[in-house]
N, C-alpha and C positions, 0 to 999 in steps of 0.2 A: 504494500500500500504506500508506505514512507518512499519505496525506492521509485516505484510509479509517477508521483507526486514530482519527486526531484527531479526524476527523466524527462516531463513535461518540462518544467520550470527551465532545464539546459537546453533544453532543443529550441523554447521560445528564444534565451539567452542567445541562443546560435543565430537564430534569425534576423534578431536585433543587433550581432556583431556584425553580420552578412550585410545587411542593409547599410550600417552605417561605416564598410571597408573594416572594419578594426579584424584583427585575430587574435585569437590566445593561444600560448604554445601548451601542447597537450602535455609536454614536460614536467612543467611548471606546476601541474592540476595534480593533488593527491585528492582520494578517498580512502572513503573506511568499506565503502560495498562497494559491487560491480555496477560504476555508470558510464554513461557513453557520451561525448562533446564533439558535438559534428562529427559521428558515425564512429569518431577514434574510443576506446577505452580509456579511460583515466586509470591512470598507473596505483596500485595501492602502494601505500608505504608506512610500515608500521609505527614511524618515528618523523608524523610529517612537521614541517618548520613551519612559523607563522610567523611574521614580521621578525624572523631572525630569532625566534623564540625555538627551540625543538622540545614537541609534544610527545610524553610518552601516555601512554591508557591510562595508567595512576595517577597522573599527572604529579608526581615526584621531582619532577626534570632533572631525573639523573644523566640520561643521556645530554641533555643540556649542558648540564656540568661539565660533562666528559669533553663538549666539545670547548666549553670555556676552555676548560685547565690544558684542552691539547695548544689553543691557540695562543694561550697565554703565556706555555712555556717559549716557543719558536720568541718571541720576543722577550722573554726574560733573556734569554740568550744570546739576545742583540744586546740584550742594558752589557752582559757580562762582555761582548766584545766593544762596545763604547766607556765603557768604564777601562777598560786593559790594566797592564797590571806594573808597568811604566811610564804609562802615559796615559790618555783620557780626559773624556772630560769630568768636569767637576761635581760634587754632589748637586750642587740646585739646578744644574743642565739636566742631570741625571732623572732628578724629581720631576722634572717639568716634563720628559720625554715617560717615565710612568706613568705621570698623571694624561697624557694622550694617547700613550697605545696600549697600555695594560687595563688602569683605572675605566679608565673611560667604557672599555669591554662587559668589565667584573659590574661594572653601576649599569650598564644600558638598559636592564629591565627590574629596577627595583621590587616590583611586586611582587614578579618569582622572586627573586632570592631571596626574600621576607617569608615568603611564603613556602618553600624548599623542606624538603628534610634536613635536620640536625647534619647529618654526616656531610650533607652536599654545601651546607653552610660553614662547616669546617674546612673544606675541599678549597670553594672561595677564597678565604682567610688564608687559608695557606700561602694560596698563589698570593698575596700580598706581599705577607712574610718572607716569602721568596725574593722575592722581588726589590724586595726594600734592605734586604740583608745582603743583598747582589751589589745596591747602590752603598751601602755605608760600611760595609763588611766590619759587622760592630763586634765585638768579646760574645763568644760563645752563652756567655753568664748573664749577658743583656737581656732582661723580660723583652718579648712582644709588646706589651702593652708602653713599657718603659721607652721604648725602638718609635712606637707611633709619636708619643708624647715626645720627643726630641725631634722629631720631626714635622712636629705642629700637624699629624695628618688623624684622620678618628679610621677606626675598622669599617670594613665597606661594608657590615649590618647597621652600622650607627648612621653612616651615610646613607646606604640604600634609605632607613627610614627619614631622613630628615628630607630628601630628594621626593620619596613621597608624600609627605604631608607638605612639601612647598607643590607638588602637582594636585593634589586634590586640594588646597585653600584655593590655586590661581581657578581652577575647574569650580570649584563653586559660583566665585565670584564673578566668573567671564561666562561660564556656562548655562546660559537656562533649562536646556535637558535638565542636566543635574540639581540644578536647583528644587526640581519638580520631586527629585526621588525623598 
């Protein structure tokens, strides 16, 4: 019935892209059932991405995680070859090049990671810790916590929240949808 309903609904979708020249790549299109976009089958994929987001069933976003921490290492490993170990650049270059290719990653969807499992929220963190330990390569003895605090930086659960609650106060204020809920 559900899959009827949506095969309608794609096939108008098709007519109205037809009409108006546009196409969608059939690549691009995941499901969860067998449907069909201009004749093609849309692909299933047990782990489909959403705005850069990747969905598992439980919505745990473990597999999410997995892909932060893969893409996050490849450039901690850039910080470790810009930093070198004779030369380099400086710690506040160092911080600033984190804070756009690392940070910027670990923060881009504060909601999940607020909302994550414990372990995947550690996983997070880490890659922080990594990262920051890469740029100031401090005494073994040095707390995490103590490593942020010298750094003037908060953990990216502190962040993640505070990035939320500035996007839902601007979303109230600017938003009328929302205002209405």
């Amino acid at each position: 019935m559900i899959q009827l309903k949506l095969q309608t609904f794609l096939n108008d979708l098709n007519l109205w892209l037809s009409m108006w020249r546009l196409k969608l790549s059939n690549k691009k299109k995941e499901e969860a059932i067998s449907l069909k976009f201009g004749n093609e089958p849309i692909a299933y994929e047990k782990n489909p991405k959403f705005l850069g987001i990747t969905l598992d069933r439980s919505l745990t976003f473990t597999q999410h995680t997995n892909n932060l921490k893969h893409r996050a290492q490849y450039r901690v490993n850039m910080l470790k070859h810009l930093k070198g170990k004779k030369w380099g650049l400086n710690t506040k270059l160092l911080l600033i090049t984190y804070k756009a290719l690392i940070r910027s990653i670990l923060e881009y969807s504060p909601f999940v990671t607020l909302n994550t499992c414990d372990s995947n929220k550690k996983a997070i963190e880490s890659i922080q810790t990594k990262a920051l330990r890469t740029i100031t390569r401090p005494s073994p003895l040095l707390s995490n916590s103590k490593l942020l605090t010298q750094l003037n930086l908060e953990s990216i659960q502190e962040r993640c929240k505070k990035l939320a609650n500035n996007y839902l106060t601007r979303a109230l204020r600017t938003n009328p949808l929302i205002k209405d809920l």
